[in-house]
ROFI-649309 format. One record per atom (N, C-alpha, C): residue in one letter; x, y, z. Coordinates in steps of 0.1 Angstrom, whole numbers, padded with zeros to 4 digits, always signed. Layout:
N
AXYZ;...
***
This chain:
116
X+1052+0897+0994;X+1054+0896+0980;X+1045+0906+0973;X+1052+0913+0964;X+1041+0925+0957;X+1039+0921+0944;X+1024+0921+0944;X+1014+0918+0935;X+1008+0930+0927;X+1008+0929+0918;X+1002+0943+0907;X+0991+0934+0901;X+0980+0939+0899;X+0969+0932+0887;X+0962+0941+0880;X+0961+0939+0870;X+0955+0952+0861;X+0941+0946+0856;X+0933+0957+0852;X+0921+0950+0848;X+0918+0961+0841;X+0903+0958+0834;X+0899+0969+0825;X+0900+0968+0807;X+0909+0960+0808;X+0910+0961+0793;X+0903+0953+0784;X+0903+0956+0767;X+0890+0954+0763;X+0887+0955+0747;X+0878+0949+0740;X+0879+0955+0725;X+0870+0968+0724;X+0873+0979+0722;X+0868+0993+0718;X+0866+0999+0704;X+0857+1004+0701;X+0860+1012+0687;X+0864+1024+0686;X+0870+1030+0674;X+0878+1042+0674;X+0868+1052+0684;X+0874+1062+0689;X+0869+1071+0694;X+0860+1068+0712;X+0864+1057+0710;X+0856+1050+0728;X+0868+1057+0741;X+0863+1049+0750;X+0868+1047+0763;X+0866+1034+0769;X+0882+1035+0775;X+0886+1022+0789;X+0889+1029+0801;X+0886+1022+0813;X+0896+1023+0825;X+0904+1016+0827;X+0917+1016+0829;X+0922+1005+0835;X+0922+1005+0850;X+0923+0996+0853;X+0926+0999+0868;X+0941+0987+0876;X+0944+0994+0886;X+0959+0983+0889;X+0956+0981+0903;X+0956+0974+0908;X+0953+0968+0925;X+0965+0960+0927;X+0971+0968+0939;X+0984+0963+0944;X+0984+0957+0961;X+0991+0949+0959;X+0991+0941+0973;X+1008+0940+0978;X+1008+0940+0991;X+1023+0934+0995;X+1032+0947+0995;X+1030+0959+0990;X+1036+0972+0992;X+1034+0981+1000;X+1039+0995+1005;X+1035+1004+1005;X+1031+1012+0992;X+1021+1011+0992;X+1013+1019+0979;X+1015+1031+0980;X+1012+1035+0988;X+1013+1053+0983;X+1025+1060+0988;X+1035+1056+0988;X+1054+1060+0991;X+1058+1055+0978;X+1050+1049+0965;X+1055+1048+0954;X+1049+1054+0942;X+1060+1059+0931;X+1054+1066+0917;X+1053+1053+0912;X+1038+1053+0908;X+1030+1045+0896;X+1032+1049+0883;X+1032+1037+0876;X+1032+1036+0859;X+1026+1034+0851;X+1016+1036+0845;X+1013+1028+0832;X+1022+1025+0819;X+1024+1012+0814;X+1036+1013+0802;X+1026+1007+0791;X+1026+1006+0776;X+1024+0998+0766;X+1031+0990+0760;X+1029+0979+0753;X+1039+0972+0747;X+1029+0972+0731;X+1032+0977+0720;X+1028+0969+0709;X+1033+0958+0700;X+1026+0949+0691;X+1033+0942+0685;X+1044+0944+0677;X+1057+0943+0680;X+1072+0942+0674;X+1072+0958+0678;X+1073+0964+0691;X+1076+0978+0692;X+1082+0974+0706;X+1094+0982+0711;X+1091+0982+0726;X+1083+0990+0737;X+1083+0986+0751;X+1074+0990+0756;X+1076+1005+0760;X+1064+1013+0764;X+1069+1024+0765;X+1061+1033+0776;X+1069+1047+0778;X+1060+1044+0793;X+1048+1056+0788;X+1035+1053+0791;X+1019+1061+0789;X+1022+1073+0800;X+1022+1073+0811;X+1018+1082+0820;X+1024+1078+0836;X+1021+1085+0842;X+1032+1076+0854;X+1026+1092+0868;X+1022+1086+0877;X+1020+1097+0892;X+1024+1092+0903;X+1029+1104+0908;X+1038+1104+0922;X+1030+1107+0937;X+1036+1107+0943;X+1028+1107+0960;X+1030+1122+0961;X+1029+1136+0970;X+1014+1137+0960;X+1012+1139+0946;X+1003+1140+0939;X+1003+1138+0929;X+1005+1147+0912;X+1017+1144+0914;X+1024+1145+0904;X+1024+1135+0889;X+1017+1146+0878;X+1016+1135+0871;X+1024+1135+0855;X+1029+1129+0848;X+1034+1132+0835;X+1031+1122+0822;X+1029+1129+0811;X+1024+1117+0802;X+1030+1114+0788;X+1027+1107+0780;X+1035+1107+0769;X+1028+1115+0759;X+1036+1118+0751;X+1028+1131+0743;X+1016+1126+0735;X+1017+1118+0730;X+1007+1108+0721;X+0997+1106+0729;X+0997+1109+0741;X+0981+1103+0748;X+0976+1118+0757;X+0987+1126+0757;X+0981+1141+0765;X+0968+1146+0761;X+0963+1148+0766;X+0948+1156+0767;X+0936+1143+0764;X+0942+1133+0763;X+0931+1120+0758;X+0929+1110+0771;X+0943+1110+0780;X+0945+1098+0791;X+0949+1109+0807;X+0939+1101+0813;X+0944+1105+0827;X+0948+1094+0834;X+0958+1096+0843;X+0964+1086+0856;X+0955+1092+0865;X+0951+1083+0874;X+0948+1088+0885;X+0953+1075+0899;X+0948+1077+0910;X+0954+1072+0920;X+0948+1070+0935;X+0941+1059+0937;X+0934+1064+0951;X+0941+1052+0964;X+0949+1062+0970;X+0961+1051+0980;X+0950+1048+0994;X+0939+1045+0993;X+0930+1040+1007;X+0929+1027+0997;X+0927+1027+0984;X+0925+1018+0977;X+0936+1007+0972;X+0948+1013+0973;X+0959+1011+0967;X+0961+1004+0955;X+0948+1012+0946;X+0948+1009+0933;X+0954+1023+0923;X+0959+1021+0909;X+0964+1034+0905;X+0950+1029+0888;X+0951+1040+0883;X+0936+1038+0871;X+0943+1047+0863;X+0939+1044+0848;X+0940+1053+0834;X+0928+1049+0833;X+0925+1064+0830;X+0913+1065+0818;X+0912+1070+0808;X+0915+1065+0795;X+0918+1067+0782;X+0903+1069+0774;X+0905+1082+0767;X+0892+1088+0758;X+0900+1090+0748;X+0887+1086+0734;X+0893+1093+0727;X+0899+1083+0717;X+0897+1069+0720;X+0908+1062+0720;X+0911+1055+0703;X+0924+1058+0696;X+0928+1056+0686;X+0930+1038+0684;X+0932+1035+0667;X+0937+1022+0668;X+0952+1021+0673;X+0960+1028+0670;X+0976+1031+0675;X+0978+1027+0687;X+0964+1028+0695;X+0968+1030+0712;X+0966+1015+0716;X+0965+1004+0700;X+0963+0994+0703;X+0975+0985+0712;X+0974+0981+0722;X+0987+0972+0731;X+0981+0965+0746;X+0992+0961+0744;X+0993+0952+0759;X+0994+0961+0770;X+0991+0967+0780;X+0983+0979+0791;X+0994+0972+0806;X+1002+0975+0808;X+1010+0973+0825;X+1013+0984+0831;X+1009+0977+0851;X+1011+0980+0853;X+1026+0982+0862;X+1034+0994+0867;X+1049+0993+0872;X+1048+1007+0885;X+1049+0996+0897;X+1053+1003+0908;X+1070+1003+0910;X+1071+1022+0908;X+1084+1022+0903;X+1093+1019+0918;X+1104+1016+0925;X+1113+1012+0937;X+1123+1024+0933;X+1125+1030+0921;X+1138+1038+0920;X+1149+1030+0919;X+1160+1033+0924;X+1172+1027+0917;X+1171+1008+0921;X+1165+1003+0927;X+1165+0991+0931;X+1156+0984+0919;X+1149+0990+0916;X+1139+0986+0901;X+1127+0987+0905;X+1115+0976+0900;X+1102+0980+0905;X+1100+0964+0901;X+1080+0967+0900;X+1073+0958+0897;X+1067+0958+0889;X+1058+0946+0881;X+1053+0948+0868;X+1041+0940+0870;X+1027+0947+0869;X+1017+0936+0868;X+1016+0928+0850;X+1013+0914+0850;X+1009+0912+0843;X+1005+0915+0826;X+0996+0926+0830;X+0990+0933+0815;X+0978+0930+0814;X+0972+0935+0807;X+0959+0939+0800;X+0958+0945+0783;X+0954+0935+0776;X+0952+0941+0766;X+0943+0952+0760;X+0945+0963+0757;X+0936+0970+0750;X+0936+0967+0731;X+0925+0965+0729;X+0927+0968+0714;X+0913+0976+0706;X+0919+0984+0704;X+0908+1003+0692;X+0908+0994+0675;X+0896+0987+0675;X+0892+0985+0663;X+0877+0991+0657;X+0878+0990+0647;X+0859+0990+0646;X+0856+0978+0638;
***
């Protein structure tokens, strides 16, 4: 059974930093492209950033130069670390080990929320 858990998230003030981090169990971890998605209140979710085996990374324009994916498959955890961080970037934080056309997985979530 594949398990995603995310952690890391947190109340921040404008201009701070989070890690998230995703610890996966029950897969081959590193034969899969990792996700980070957000969901905000009354928006849908959407995808942050996302890296491939090797590592291949792509991000949403709204977080480029502020958010890194990264990935350490001994670990078979996948991590964002978000600088920089706006109230906008306020949301619910998941993680999605993508399967390709069969679908994937979804951890849980993690809230982030950018107040002061």
């Amino acid at each position: 059974q594949v398990q995603l858990v995310e952690s890391g998230g947190g109340l921040v003030q404008p201009g701070g930093s989070l890690r998230l981090s995703c610890v996966v169990s029950g897969s081959i971890f590193s034969i899969y492209r990792m996700g980070w998605y957000r969901q905000a209140p009354g928006k849908e979710r959407e995808l942050v950033a996302s890296i491939g085996n090797p590592d291949s990374t792509n991000y949403a324009v709204a977080v480029k130069g502020r958010f890194t994916i990264s990935r350490n498959n001994a670990k078979n955890t996948v991590y964002l670390q978000m600088n920089s961080l706006r109230p906008e970037d306020t949301a619910v934080y998941y993680c999605y080990e993508d399967h390709g056309r069969v679908g994937g997985y979804w951890g849980q979530g993690t809230q982030v929320t950018v107040s002061s």
